[in-house]
N, C-alpha and C positions, 0 to 999 in steps of 0.2 A: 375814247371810244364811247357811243352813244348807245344805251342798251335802248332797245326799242320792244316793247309787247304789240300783238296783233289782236283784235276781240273780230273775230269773224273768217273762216279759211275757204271761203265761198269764190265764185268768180274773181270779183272784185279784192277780195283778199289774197287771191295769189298772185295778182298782177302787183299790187303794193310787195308782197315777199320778193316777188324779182325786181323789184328796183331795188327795194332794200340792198338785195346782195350784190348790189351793182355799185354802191356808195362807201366809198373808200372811208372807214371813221364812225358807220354806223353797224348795228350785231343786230338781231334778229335773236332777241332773249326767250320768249315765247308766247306760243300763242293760246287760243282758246277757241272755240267750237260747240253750239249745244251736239253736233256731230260728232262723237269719238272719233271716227275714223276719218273724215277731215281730217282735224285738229293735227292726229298722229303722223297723218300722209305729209301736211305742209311740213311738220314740224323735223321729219324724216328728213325731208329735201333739204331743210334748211339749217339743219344742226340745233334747232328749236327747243325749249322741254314743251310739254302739254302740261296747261293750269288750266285752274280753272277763270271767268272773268273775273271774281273775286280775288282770286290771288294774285291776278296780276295787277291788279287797281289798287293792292294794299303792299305789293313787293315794291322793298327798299331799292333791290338790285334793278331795277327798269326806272328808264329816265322821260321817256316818253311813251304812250300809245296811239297806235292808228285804230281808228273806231271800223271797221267793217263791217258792221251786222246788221241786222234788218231795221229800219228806220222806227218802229215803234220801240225799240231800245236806246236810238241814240239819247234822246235829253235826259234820261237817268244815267247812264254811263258816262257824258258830258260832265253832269256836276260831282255825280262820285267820283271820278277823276281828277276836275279841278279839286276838289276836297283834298285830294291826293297830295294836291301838289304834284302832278305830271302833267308836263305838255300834251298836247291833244291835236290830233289830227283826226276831222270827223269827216267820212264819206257823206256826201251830198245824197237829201234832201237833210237840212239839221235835224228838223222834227217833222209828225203831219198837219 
């Protein structure tokens, strides 16, 4: 099983939750939100905890993240990630 973390529970990031839970082999470990009640909402639907983006960039237990959040975050969150050593899956545009 593939734990997967989510960094963003916006449009865009619930539509990545429902495939997620669509994929026989992958979990939905959790996610993050500068939104509390996002975060709580997707993480509700999905059996998810709520961390924060740090703890899930630095958690043992997550083997991949999907980047979802606003595009002036992604190329920090990119390379703390690769740092991480976790796979990355980053929402389009990379950077601006």
């Amino acid at each position: 099983m593939i734990s997967i973390g989510l960094l963003g529970c916006g449009r865009i990031g619930q539509v990545h939750a429902l495939s997620l839970s669509r994929i026989r082999g992958a979990r939905l470990t959790a996610v993050a939100d500068a939104v509390p009640a996002a975060a709580e909402t997707l993480a509700k639907a999905y059996g998810a905890e709520v961390r924060t983006a740090e703890q899930i960039i630095a958690a043992n237990d997550i083997d991949a993240v999907i980047i979802a959040t606003p595009t002036t975050l992604h190329y920090e969150q990119i390379h703390a990630l690769a740092a991480a050593g976790k796979a990355i899956f980053c929402e389009k545009p990379i950077d601006l």
